[in-house]
N, C-alpha and C positions, 0 to 999 in steps of 0.2 A: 565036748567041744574043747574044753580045756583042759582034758583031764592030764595031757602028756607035761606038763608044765610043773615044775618044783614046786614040794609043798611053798618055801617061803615065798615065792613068786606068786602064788594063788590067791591071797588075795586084794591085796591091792590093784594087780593086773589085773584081774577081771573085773574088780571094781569100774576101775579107770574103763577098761574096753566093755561092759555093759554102758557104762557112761556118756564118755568120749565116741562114741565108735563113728565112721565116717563123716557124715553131716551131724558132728553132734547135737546143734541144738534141734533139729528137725527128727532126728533118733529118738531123744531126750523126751519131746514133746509127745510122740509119737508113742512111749512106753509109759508117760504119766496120765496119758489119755486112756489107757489101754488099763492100769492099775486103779484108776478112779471109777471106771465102770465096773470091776469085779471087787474091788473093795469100797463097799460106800460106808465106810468107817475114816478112807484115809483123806484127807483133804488136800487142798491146793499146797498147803505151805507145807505140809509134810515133805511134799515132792518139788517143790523149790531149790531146784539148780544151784549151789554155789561153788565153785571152783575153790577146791582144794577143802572142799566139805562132804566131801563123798560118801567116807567112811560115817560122818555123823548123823547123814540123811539116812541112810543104809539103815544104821544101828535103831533111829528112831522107828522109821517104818518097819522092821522086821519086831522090832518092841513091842508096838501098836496091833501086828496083826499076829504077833505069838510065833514068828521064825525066825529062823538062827539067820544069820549072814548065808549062809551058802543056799538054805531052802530060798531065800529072798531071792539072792541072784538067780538060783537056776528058774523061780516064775517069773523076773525079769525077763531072762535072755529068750524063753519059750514063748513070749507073750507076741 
């Protein structure tokens, strides 16, 4: 989906547009509903929304379930 896009551009961009994407907070809620059911490891506050904390929610959650940044995102975006 992303892949045509500049390494430096990768990941914040997709961060952001996993994130943000159209109705973000109905997106948002919609993929923390979606990762709660397949990982009953990760909790509510793991996945707690905060603008311009994207990268640090990312990094925890992929911590927590043993993925890199980019395996996180791409079970984000397939989810």
């Amino acid at each position: 989906m992303y892949r045509h896009l500049p390494v430096c551009f990768k990941q914040n961009s997709i961060l952001k547009a996993v994130i943000m994407r159209t109705n973000s907070v109905k997106y948002w809620k919609d993929k923390r509903e979606k990762l709660l059911k397949k990982y009953s490891t990760l909790t509510e506050e793991d996945l707690s929304f905060s603008e311009g904390k994207e990268k640090e929610m990312i990094e925890t959650v992929g911590s927590k379930l043993g993925k890199t940044m980019k395996e996180l995102l791409s079970i984000i975006i397939t989810l």
